[in-house]
N, C-alpha and C positions, 0 to 999 in steps of 0.2 A: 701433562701440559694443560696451563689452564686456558679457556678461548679465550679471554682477554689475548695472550702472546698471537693465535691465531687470527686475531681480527688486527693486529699491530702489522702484520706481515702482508696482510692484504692493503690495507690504509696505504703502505710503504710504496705500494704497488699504484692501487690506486686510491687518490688521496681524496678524503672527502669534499675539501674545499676546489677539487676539478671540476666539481659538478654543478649543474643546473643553480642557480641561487632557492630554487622554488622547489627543489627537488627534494627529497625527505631520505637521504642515506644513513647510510649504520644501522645500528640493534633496531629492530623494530619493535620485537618482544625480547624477553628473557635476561640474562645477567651474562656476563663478561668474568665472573670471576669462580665459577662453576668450573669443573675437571673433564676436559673434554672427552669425547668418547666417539662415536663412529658422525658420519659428516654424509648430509646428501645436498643435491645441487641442483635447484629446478630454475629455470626460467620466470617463474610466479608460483605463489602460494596457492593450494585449493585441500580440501578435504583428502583428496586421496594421496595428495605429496604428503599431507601431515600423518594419514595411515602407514604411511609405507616407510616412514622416518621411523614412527614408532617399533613397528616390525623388525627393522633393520635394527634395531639400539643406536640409533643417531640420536643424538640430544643439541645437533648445533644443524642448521636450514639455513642453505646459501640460496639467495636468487636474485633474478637480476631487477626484476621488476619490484617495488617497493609494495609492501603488503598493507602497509600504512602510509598514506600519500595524504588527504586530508584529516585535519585535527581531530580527534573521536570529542563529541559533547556529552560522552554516555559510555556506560559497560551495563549494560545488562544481558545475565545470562539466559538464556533458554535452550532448546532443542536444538540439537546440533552444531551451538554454537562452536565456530572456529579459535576462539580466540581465548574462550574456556578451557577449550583442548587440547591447545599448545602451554597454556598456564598448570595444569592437572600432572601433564607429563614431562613438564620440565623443561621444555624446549627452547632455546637461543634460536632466532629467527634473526639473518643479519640480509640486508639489500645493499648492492652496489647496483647505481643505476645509471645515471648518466654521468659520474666520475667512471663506471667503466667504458661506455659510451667515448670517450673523448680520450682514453687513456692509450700509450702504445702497448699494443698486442691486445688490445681489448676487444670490442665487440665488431668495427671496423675492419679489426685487420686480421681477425679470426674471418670474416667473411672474405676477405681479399686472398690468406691463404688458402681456404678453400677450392678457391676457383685458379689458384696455383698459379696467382700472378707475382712477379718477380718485381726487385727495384719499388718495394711496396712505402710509401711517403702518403703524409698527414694529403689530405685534400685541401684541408683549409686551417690554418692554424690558429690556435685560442690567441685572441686580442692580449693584448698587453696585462700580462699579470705575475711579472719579474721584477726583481730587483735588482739592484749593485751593491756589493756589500764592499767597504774599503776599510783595513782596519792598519794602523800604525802601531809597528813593536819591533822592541830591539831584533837584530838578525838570529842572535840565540834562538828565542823563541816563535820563532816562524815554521818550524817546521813543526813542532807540537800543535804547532796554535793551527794550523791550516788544518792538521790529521783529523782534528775536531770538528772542525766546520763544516771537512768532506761529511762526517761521522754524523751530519744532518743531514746531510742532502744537498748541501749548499758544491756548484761548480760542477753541474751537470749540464753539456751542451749537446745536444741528441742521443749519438750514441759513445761521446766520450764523457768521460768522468773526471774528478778529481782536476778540473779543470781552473789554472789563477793565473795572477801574473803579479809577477815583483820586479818593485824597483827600489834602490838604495837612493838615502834622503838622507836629510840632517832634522831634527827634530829641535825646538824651544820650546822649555817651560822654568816655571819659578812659580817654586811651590809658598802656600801660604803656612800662618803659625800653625795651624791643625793639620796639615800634610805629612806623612809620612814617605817621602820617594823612594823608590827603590834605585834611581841613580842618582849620585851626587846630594846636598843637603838643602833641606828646607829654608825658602828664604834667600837662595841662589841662586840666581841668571844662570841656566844649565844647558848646555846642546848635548845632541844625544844619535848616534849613528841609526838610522830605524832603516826597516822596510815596510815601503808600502805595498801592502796586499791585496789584491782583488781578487771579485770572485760573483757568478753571476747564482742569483736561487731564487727560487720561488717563493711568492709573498707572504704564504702562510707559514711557512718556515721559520719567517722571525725572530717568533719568542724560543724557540730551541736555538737557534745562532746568537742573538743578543745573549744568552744566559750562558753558552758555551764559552764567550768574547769574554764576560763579565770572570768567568771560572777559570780558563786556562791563561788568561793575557799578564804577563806580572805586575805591569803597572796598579798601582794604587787607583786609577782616573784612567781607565785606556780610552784609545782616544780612536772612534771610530763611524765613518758618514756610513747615511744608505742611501742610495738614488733610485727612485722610480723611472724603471726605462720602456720606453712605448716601442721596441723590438715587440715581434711576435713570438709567440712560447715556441720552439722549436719540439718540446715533449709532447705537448698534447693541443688536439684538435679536433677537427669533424670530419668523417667519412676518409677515404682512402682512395689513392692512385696509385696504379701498378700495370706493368707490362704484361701481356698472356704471353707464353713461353712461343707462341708461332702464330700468324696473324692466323683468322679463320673470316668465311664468309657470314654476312647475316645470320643463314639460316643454322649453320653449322655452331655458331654460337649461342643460340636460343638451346640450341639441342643439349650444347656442352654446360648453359646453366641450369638446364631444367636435368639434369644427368647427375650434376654435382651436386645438387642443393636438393636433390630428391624431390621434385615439385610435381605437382598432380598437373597443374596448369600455372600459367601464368599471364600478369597484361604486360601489353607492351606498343610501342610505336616506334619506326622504323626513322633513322636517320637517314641522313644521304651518303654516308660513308661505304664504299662495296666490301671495304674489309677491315675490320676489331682488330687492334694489339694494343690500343691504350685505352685500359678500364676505370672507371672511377665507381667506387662503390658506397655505402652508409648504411649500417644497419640499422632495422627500425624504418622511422620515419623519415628520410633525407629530401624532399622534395627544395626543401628551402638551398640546398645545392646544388640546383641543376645550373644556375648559371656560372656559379664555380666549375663547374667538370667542362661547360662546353667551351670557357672560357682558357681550361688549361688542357685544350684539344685532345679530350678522353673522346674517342670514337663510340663509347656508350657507356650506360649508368646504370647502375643493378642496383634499388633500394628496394622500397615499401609506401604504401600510403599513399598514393598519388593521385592527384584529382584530374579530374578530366581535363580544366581547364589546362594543366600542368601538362597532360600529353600533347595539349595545341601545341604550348610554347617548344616543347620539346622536339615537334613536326619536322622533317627535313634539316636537324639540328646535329641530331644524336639520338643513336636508338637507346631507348629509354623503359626499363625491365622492374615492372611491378612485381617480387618476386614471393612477395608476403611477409608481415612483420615476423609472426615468428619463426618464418622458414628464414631470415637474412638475421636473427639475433640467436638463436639453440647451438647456432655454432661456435659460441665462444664457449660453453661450458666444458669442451672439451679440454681448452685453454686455461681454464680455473682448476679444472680436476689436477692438470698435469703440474699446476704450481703445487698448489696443496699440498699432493701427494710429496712431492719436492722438498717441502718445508719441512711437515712434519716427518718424513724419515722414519717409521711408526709400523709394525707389520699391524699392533697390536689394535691402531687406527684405522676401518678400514673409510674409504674416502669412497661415497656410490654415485650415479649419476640418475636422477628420478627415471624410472623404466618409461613410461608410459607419455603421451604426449599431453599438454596441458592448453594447444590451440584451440579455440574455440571456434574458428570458422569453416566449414566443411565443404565440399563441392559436392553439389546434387547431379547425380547420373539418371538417366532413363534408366527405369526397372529393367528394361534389355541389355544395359551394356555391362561391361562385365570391368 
């Protein structure tokens, strides 16, 4: 298998165009058309995830955080560089970042399963960035012509698929001297039974659907709109909402995040609410949704990152759970292994998960406590 197929599989999942506009996803280093061999999975790139790849016989580095984020204006090598070192031994370095961020089952809702909440839905959904695709063809050909379209991506409404609607029409045309039609003769005031076809997809999707239209439609000239629609993406979005499987008090829920998420400590500020069952969560950095969660009456918030001013607004609101960037994102890598591992079908592949932690922030203890 070459990792080009294994980086199509992931894209399919989560698409690069999800992401951040500013954001730097796909290959960071290495080549796509290399023969893949063993796979490990870190949350960011450092020195010891690139030993431990090497060690393993991985030749392909998944992470979440982007290894390359601004333009390099230079390579120069020296002592210990990182970037020599993955060049030397061959290594595919790929990041998904904030297309995994926003994607379903991604890093969101990997933190939401965690905390083993139920009825789990987008927090807030990605702005308008769907299309309408309508395309006219005889009733023959509709049922080819749709298979194709599914076969992009195209007619996916949250978690159904293969999703259109038809309706039967009369079609006019009159072909010119260069025409070739395939019903009736050039030169001839022609009607024609069709169906019209819809189907809703996503914007990037485009140039694979237009060229699918252009390949399987039999018309000479097929004849087909796209509309820009300002619905919200029902696929993908920011942060997550879910039910806890039995309401709990304040304190008994501090306890059952800091339990679940393995936390040394955490911050946080106390809503008015006496008892949690609607959680809204974000991995990473989600400050920027706190008005969203209080707004769709989440009884508290479990991100990262949060400034102080944020826990005022947050005061008598919603209890509000600093629970650390990388303790609210490490948990989707579980998520990625278990696709992976899925795809490729491979004993021969083994798929690792970087042993060792790669946070960099630590809690200082008194020399006495244990």
């Amino acid at each position: 298998m070459k990792i080009g197929e294994l980086i199509k599989y992931l894209e399919d999942w989560v698409p690069k165009e999800a992401a951040w506009e500013r954001d730097n996803v796909g290959i960071q280093i290495g080549s796509r058309n290399k023969e893949l061999k063993n796979i490990l999975i870190c949350l960011e790139l450092n020195h010891n995830v690139v030993s431990e790849a090497i060690k393993k016989k991985c030749n392909f580095i998944f992470t979440h955080h982007p290894f390359i984020f601004n333009p390099l204006k230079k390579l120069e090598f020296d002592k210990d560089n990182l970037i020599e070192k993955i060049i030397i031994h061959g290594l595919t370095v790929y990041s998904a970042h904030t297309n995994l961020d926003f994607t379903k089952d991604g890093v969101s809702f990997a933190l939401a399963k965690k905390l083993n909440l139920q009825e789990i839905k987008f927090l807030q959904n990605a702005d308008s960035n769907r299309v309408k695709i309508v395309v006219f063809a005889p009733e023959e050909s509709v049922d080819l012509l749709s298979e194709k379209l599914f076969e992009t991506g195209a007619g996916i409404i949250e978690e159904y698929s293969r999703c259109s609607f038809r309706l039967k029409g009369e079609g006019t045309f009159q072909g010119g001297e260069n025409t070739n039609p395939v019903i009736g003769k050039k030169g001839a005031f022609e009607k024609a039974a069709e169906i019209r076809m819809e189907m809703i997809a996503d914007k990037w999707l485009l140039p694979k659907i237009i060229d699918a239209i252009r390949t399987y439609h039999p018309y000479e000239t097929p004849a087909y709109d796209i509309y820009p629609l300002k619905n919200e993406n029902e696929n993908f979005g920011a942060g997550c909402i879910g039910i806890l499987p039995t309401e709990m008090s304040p304190s008994d829920f501090y306890d059952y995040v800091k339990k679940s998420l393995r936390l040394e400590s955490f911050r946080y500020t106390k809503g008015n609410q006496k008892k949690i069952r609607k959680v809204a969560v974000c991995g990473g950095s989600g400050s920027e949704l706190l008005g969203r969660a209080v707004a769709s009456g989440a009884d508290a918030f479990v991100t990262a990152d949060i400034k102080y001013h944020t826990f005022h607004d947050a005061l008598d609101k919603i209890h509000l759970i600093d629970a650390g960037h990388y303790e609210t994102e490490v948990v989707v890598l579980d998520e990625v292994k278990k696709r992976i591992e899925k795809f490729i079908n491979d004993k021969k592949i083994k798929v690792y998960k970087y042993s060792r932690s790669t946070n960099p922030v630590k809690f200082y203890k008194h020399k006495g406590d244990k």
